[in-house]
GUSE-581225 format. One record per residue (C-alpha): residue number from 1; chain; y, x, z. Coordinates in pm, whole numbers. Last residue first. Layout:
<atoms>
pos,unit,c2,c1,c3
NUM,A,Y,X,Z .
...
</atoms>
This chain:
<atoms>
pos,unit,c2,c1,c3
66,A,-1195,-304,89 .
65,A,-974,-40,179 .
64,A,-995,292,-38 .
63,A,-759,568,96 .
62,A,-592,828,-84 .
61,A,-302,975,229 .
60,A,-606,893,462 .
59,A,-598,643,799 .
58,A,-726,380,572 .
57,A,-1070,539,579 .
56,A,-1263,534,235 .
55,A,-1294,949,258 .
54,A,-1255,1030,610 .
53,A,-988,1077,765 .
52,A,-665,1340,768 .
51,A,-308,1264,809 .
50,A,-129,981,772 .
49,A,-6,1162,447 .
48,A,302,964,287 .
47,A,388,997,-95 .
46,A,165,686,-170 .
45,A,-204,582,-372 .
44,A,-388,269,-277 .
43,A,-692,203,-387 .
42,A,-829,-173,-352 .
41,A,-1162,-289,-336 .
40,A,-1538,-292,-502 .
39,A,-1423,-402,-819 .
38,A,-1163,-78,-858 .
37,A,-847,-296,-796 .
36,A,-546,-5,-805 .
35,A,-228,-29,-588 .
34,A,-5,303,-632 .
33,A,290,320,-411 .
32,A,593,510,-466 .
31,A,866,638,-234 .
30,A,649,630,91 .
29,A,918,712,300 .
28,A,1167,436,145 .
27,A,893,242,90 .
26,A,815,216,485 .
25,A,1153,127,593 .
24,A,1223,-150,331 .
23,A,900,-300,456 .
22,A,654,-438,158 .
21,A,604,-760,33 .
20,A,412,-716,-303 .
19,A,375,-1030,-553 .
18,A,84,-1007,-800 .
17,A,129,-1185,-1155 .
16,A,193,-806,-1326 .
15,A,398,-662,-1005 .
14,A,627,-885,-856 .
13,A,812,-708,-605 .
12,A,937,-793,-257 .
11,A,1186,-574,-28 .
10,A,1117,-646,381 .
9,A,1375,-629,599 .
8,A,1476,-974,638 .
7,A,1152,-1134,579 .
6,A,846,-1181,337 .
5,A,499,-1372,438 .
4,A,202,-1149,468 .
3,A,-115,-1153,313 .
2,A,-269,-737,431 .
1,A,-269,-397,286 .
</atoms>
């Protein structure tokens, strides 16, 4: 998750006050993604496994990224 700036293949969404930009590509493998703030971070849920990681990597198919 990172600020970004929308383009041409990129789909946005405005999610509760909170825009998302996120690649066409990627959403259509990741099908749904979860975003939750848990006060330390973000936790971001999706249908795609990046294989395995340690818990709190980014490189996980759960992964907390502060």
């Amino acid at each position: 998750m990172a600020l970004d700036e929308p383009r041409k293949t990129d789909d946005t969404y405005d999610v509760k006050g909170f825009q998302f930009v996120v690649d066409k590509d990627f959403m259509k493998q990741a099908k749904l993604i979860k975003v939750d703030f848990t006060g330390m971070g973000f936790h971001l849920d999706s249908q795609i496994d990046l294989g395995g990681g340690e818990c709190g990597s980014c490189s996980t198919k759960s992964s907390s990224c502060c």
